[in-house]
C-alpha positions as CSV (number, residue, x, y, z in Angstrom):
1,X,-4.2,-16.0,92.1
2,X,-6.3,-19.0,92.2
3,X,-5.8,-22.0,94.7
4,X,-6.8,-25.8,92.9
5,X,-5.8,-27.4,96.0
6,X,-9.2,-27.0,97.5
7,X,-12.4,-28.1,95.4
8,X,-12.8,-27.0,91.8
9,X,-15.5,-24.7,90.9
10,X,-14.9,-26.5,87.3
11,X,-14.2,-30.0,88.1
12,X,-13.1,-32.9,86.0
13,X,-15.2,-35.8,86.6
14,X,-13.3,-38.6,85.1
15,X,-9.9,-36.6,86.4
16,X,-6.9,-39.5,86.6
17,X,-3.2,-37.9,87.5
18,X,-1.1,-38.3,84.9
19,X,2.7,-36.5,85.1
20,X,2.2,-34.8,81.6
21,X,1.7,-30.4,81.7
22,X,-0.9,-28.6,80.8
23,X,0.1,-25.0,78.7
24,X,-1.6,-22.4,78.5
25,X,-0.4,-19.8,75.8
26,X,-2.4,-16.3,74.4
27,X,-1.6,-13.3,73.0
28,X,-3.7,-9.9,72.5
29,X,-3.0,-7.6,70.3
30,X,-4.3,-3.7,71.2
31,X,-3.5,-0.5,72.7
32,X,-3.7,-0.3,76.1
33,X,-3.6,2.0,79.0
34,X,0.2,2.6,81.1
35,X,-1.2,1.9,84.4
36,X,-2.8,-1.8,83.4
37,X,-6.3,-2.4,85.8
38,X,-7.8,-5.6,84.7
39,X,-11.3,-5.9,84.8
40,X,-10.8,-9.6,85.7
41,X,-13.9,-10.4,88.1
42,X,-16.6,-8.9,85.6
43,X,-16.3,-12.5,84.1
44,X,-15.9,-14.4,87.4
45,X,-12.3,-14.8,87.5
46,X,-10.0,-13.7,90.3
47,X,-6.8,-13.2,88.3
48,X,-4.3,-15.4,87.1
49,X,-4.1,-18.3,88.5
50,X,-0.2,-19.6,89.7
51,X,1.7,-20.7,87.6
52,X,0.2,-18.1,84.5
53,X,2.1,-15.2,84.1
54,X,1.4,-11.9,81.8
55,X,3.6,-9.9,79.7
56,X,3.5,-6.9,78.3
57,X,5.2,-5.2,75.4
58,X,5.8,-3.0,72.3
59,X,4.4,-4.9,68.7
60,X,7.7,-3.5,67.4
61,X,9.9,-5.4,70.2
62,X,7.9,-8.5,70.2
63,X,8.2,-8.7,66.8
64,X,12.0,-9.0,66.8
65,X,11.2,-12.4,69.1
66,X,12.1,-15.9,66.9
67,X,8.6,-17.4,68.4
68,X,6.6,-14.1,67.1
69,X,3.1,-15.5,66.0
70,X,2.7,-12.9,63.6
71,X,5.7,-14.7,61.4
72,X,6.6,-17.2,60.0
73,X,4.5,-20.0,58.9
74,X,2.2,-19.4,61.7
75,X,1.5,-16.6,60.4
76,X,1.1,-16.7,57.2
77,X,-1.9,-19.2,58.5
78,X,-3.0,-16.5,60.3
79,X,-3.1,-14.4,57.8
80,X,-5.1,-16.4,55.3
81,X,-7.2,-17.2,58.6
82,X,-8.5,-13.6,59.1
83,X,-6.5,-11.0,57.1
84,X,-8.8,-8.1,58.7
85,X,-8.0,-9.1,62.2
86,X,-4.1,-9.8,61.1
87,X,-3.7,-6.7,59.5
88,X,-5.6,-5.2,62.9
89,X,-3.1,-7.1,65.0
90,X,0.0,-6.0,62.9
91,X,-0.7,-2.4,63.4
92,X,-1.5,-2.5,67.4
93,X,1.0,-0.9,69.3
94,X,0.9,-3.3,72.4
95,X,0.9,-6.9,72.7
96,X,0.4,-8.7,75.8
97,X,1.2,-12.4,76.1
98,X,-0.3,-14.7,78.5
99,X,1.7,-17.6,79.7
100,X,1.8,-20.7,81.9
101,X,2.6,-24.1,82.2
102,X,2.0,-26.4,85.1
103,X,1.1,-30.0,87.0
104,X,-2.0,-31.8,85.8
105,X,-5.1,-30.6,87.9
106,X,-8.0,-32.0,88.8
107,X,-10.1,-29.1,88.1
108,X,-10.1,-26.4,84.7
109,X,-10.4,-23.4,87.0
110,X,-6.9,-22.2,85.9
111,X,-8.6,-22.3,82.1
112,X,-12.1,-20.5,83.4
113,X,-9.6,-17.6,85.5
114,X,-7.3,-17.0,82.6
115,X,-9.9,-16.7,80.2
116,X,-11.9,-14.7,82.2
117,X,-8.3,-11.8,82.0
118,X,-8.8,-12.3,78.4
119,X,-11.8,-11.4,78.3
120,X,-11.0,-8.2,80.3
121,X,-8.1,-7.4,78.4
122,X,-10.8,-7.0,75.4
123,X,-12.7,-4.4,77.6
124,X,-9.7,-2.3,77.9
125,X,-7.9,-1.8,74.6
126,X,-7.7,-5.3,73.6
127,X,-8.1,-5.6,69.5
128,X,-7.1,-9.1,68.4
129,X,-6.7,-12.3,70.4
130,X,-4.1,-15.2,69.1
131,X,-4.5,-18.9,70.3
132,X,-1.5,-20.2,68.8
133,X,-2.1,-23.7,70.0
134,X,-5.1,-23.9,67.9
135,X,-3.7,-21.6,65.1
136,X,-6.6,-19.1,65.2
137,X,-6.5,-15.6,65.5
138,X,-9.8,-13.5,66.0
139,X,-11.4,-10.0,66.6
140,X,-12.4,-9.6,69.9
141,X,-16.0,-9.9,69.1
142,X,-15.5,-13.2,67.5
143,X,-13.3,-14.2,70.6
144,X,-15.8,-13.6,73.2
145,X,-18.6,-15.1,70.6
146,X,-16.2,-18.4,71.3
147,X,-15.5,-18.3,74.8
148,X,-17.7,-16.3,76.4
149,X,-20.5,-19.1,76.3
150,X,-23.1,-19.1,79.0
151,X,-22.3,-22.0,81.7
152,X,-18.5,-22.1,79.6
153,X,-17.6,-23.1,76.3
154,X,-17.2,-26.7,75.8
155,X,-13.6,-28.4,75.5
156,X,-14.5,-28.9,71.8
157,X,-14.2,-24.7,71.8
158,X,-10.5,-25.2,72.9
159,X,-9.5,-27.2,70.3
160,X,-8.9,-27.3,66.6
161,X,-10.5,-30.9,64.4
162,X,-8.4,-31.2,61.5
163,X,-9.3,-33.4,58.3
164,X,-5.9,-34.4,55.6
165,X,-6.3,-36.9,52.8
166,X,-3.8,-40.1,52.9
167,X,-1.4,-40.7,50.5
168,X,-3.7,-44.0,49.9
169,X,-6.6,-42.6,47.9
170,X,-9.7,-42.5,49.6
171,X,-8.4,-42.5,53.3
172,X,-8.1,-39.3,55.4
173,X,-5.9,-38.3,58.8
174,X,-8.2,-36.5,61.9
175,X,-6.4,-35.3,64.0
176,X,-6.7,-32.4,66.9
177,X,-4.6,-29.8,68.4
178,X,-4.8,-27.7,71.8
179,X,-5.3,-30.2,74.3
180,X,-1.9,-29.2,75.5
181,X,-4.7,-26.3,77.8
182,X,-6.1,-29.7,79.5
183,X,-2.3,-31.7,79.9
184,X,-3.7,-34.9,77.6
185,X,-2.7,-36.0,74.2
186,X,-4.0,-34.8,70.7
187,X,-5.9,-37.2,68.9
188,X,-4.8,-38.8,65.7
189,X,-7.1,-41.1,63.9
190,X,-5.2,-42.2,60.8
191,X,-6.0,-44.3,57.7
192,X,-9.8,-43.3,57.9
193,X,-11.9,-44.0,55.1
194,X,-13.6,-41.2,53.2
195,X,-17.2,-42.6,53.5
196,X,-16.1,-42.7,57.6
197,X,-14.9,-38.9,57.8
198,X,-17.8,-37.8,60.0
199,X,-17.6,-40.8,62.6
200,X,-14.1,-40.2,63.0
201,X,-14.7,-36.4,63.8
202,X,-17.5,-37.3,65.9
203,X,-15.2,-40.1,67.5
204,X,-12.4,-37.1,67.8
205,X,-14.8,-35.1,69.2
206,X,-16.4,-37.1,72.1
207,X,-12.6,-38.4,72.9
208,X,-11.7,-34.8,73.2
209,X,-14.1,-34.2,76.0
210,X,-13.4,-37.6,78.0
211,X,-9.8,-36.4,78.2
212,X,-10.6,-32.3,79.0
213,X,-12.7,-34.2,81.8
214,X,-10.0,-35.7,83.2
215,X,-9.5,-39.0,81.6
216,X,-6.4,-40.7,80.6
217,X,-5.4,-43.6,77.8
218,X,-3.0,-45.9,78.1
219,X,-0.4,-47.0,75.2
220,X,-1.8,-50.4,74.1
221,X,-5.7,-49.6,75.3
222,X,-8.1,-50.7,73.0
223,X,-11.0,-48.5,72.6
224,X,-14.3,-50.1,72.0
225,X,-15.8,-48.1,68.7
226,X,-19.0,-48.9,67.1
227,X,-19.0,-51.1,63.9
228,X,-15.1,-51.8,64.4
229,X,-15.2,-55.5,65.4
230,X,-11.9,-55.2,67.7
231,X,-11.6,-51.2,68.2
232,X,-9.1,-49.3,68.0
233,X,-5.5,-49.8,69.3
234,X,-3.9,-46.5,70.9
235,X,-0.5,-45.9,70.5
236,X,0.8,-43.2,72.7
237,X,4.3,-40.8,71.1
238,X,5.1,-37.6,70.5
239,X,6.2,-34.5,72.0
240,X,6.2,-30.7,71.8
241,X,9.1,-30.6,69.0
242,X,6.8,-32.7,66.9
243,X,5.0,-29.9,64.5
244,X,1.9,-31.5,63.5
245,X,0.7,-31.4,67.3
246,X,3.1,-29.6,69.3
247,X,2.4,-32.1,72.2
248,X,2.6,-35.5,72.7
249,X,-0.2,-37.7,71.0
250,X,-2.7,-40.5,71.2
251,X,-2.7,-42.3,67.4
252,X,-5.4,-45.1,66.6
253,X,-5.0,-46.5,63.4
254,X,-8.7,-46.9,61.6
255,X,-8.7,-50.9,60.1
256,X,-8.3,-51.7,56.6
């Protein structure tokens, strides 16, 4: 297991405690071997780190579970996402879920370790990987194409951008999920105008990174955005019950 208390090999530079919890949450669908040897180090990881732990079980039994990511209206996402892949998964006789939830950190080792078991897990019978936080499900080709990025994906990799119209014609909701893997917020930028759809993502975007880093809003901040005279107001709520993120979130409201 890995240790966070010394210096991070993967450190966040703007990193300011906060008391929210990061969550870490895969699952890979395959057939593997009885006596489970995870290549873990071939991708620089050391194991787990504490406070992740690993499952393993039969497709059959998991599927019996309420929170099965093959059901339900996840999966049905899924499914329309990649049927290959979910058709792949649905037939795999093992599933092995990867779980863990813990302090805020001031370093992203424990995301670089557990991905590098991922990884691994591909080598060895591994078919299908599902990252339920960002509602994706992909081969294991098109997982490592993701994550497996020379010098390590970017925090934009670990996260889903999301783009809904308004109910007010010509305004759009951006909005992110999966930065519940870094213990920050989602970002919701509502009331966006159409013409500003692409500022807003980039705007998403960059913000995702700040916060991955380590960096923390505060309810009432005002973020200072180019061409919007007095920024943007953020107004922190939410929490894991709440569908649209799963986690709690940071909403700024775009001006009229």
């Amino acid at each position: 297991m890995t240790d966070e208390t010394n210096t991070p090999n993967w450190p966040r530079p703007y990193w300011q405690e906060s008391d929210e919890q990061g969550l870490l949450l895969f699952f890979v669908f395959g057939a593997f071997p009885e006596d489970l040897v995870i290549p873990a180090a071939k991708y620089g990881s050391p194991g787990l780190p504490e406070g992740v732990e690993l499952q393993r079980f039969q497709n059959t039994v998991l599927s019996r579970w309420e929170g099965y990511p093959l059901s339900g209206a996840l999966g049905e996402v899924l499914k329309e996402d990649n049927p290959e892949a979910f058709a792949a998964a649905k037939a795999a006789p093992h599933v092995i879920a990867i779980r863990g939830r813990f302090p805020d950190r001031p370093g992203l080792d424990y995301l670089r370790d557990t991905l590098g078991v991922v990884a691994a897990l591909t080598d060895i019978g591994g078919k299908v990987v599902i990252d339920p936080q960002i509602l994706t499900l992909f081969d294991a080709q098109s997982w490592r194409d993701h994550y497996l990025v020379q010098g390590g994906a970017p925090p934009r990799h670990h996260v889903l951008i999301l783009c809904s119209p308004e109910e007010i014609r010509g305004r759009s909701w951006i909005r992110t999920r999966g930065m519940r893997k870094f213990g920050r917020p989602d970002i919701s930028l509502t009331n966006v105008p159409d013409r500003e759809i692409d500022r807003a993502g980039a705007l998403a975007e960059n913000l995702v990174e700040l916060q991955a880093f380590g960096a923390r809003f505060s309810d009432g901040q005002v973020m200072e955005v180019d061409g919007i005279a007095n920024g943007l107001t953020v107004k922190l709520g939410g929490d894991e019950s709440d569908p649209r993120f799963n986690n709690t979130h940071a909403d700024m409201r775009w001006p009229d």
